[in-house]
C-alpha positions in Angstrom: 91.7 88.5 138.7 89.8 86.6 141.6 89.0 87.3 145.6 88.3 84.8 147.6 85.7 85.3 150.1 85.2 83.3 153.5 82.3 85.2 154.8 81.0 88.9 155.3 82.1 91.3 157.8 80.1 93.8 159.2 82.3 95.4 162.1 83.6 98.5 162.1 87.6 98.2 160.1 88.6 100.6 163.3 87.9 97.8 165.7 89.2 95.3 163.7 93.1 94.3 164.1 95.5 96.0 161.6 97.3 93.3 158.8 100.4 92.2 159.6 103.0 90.8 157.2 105.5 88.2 158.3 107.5 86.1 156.1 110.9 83.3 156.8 112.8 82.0 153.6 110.2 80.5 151.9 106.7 82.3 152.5 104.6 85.5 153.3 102.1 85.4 155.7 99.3 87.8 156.0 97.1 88.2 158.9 93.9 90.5 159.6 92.7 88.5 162.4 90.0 86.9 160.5 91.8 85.1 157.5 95.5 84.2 157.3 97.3 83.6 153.7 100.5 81.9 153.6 102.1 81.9 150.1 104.9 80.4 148.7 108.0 82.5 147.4 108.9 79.7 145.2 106.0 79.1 143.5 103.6 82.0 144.1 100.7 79.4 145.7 98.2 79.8 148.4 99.3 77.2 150.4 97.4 77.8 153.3 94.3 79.7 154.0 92.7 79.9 157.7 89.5 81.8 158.9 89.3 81.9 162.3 92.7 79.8 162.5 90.2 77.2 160.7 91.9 75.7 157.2 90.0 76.0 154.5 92.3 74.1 151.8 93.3 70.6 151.1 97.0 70.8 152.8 98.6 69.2 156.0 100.8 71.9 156.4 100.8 73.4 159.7 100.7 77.0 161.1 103.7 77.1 163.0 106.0 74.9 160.8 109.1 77.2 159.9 110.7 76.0 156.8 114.9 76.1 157.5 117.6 77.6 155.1 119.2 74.9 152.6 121.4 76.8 150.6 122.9 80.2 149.9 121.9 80.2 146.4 120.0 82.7 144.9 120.9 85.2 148.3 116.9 86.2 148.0 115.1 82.6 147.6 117.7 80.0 148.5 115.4 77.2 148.9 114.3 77.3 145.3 115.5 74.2 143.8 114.0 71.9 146.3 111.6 74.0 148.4 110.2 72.2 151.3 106.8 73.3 151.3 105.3 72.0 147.5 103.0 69.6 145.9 99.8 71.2 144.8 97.1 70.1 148.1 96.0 73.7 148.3 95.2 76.3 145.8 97.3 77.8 142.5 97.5 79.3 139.7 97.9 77.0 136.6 100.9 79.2 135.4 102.9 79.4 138.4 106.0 81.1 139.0 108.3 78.1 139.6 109.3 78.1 135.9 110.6 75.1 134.3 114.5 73.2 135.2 116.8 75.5 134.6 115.1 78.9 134.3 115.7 81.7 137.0 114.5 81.4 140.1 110.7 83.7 141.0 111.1 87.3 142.8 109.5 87.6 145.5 109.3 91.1 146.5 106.6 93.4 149.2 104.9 95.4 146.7 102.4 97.1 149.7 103.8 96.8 153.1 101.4 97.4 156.2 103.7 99.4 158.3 103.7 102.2 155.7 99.8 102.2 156.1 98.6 101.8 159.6 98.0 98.0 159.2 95.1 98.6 156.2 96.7 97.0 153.6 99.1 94.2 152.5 100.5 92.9 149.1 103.1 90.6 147.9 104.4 89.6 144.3 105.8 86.8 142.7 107.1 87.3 139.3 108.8 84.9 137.2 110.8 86.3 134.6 110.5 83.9 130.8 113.6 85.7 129.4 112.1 83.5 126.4 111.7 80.7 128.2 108.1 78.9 128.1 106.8 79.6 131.6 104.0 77.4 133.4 104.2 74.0 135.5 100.9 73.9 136.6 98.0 71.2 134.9 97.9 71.7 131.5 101.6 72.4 130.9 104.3 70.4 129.3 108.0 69.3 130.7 109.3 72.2 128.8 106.4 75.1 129.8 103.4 76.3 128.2 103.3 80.5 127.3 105.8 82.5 126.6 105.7 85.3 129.1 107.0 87.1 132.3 104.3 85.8 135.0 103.5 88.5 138.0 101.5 86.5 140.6 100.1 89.2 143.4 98.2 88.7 146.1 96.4 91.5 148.7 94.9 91.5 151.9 92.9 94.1 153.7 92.0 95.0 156.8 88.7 94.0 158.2 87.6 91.5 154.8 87.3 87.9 155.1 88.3 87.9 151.6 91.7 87.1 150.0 92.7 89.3 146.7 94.8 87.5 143.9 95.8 88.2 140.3 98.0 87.1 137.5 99.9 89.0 135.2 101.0 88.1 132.3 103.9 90.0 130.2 105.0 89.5 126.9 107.5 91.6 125.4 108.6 92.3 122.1 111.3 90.3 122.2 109.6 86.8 122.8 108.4 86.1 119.6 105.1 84.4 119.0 103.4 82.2 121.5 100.1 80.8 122.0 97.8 80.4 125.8 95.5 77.6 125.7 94.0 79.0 129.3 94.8 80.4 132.9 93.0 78.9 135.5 93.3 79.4 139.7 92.6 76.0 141.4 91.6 75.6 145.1 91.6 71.9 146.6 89.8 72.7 149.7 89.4 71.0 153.0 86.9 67.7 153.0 84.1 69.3 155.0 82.8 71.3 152.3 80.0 69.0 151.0 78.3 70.6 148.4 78.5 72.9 145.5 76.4 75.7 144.1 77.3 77.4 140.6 75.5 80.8 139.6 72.8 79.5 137.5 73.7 82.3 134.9 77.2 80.7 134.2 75.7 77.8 131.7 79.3 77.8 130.0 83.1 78.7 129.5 83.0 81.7 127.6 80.3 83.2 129.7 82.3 82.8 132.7 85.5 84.3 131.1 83.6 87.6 129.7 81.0 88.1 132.8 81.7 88.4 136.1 80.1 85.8 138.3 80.2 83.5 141.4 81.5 80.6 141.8 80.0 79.6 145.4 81.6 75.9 147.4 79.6 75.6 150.7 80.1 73.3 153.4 79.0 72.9 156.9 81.6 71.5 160.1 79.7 69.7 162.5 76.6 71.0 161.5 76.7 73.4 163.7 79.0 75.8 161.4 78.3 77.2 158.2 81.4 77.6 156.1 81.2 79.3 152.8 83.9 79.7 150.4 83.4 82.1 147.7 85.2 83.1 144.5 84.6 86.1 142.6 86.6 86.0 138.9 86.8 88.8 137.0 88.9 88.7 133.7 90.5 91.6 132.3 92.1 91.7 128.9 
């Protein structure tokens, strides 16, 4: 599990603007007037991250660009084949939801709507279905997948946070035999003002970072006369 933080918010949540939840056929957005997350239906990746209408991730994708129908096929994701927002300039998981040619297409599905809670909460799923297939497309993976597994990619926003909520699920059922995980990891390729780096000194190595919960913190500064800070907080449950 990780959250990804921008900055900290101190104001009252009943001042703040409610979240919203938007989506066209091949993203969600969510909005909370301080961060906006745009994720892919096809993929389950962050594709675009704004604080302050500010983007924090490596992409040229812009806010208002609408990606059209191409097909009818599957009625609830019909761009799926050959999405028009892809590549990997932002931030993902390394087991993604795309699955490998020829498997079924992701779900993506509402799993929290806002209008059912006066605008405090949002949450969205992509799940990828193995069906036995090896699942994974991200680094790390070959032409035919990596794990064996059904792949649940969430991701939650709340009202009044600058941080982002994301989490992977991985499900393996009875039926899928044996298979073997190297490792999971989120990636973020973020904008090129953030200049420098700063690791909690406590993390000196894999294993302590997969069994403790740290931060991870990438810092930058625009113009230097704005202090951007982009946080992750990873928590691994088992």
């Amino acid at each position: 599990m990780m959250i990804l933080l921008l900055s900290i918010v101190t104001t009252s949540c009943s001042t703040l603007p409610k979240v919203t939840l938007i989506e066209d056929v091949e993203t969600y957005t969510m909005d909370n007037g301080i961060i906006t997350a745009r994720i892919s239906k096809v993929t389950g990746d962050l594709v675009s991250l704004r604080y302050h209408d500010m983007e924090m991730l490596a992409t040229d994708l812009k806010p208002d660009f609408i990606p059209q129908i191409k097909g009818h096929e599957p009625v609830n994701n019909p761009n799926w084949k050959e999405p028009l927002i892809g590549g990997h300039a932002h931030a993902y998981w390394s087991h993604d939801a795309m699955g490998v040619k020829g498997s079924a297409p992701a779900i993506p599905s509402i799993t929290i709507h806002p209008v059912n809670n006066g605008g405090e909460r949002a949450e969205i799923s992509i799940k990828a279905v193995s069906n036995g297939r090896k699942m994974g497309t991200g680094p790390g993976a070959g032409p035919e997948g990596q794990f064996v597994s059904d792949i649940d990619i969430r991701y939650t926003l709340e009202r009044g946070t600058s941080g982002l909520y994301t989490y992977s699920i991985f499900e393996h059922t009875p039926q899928y035999g044996l298979t073997a995980l190297g490792e999971a990891r989120f990636c973020a390729k973020l904008a090129d003002f953030f200049d420098w780096m700063s690791v909690d000194k406590q993390v000196i190595n894999m294993y302590s970072l997969l069994y403790n919960q740290r931060i991870l913190h990438l810092v930058g500064q625009v113009l230097h006369t704005m202090s951007v800070c982009f946080s992750s907080i990873l928590q691994w449950n088992i």
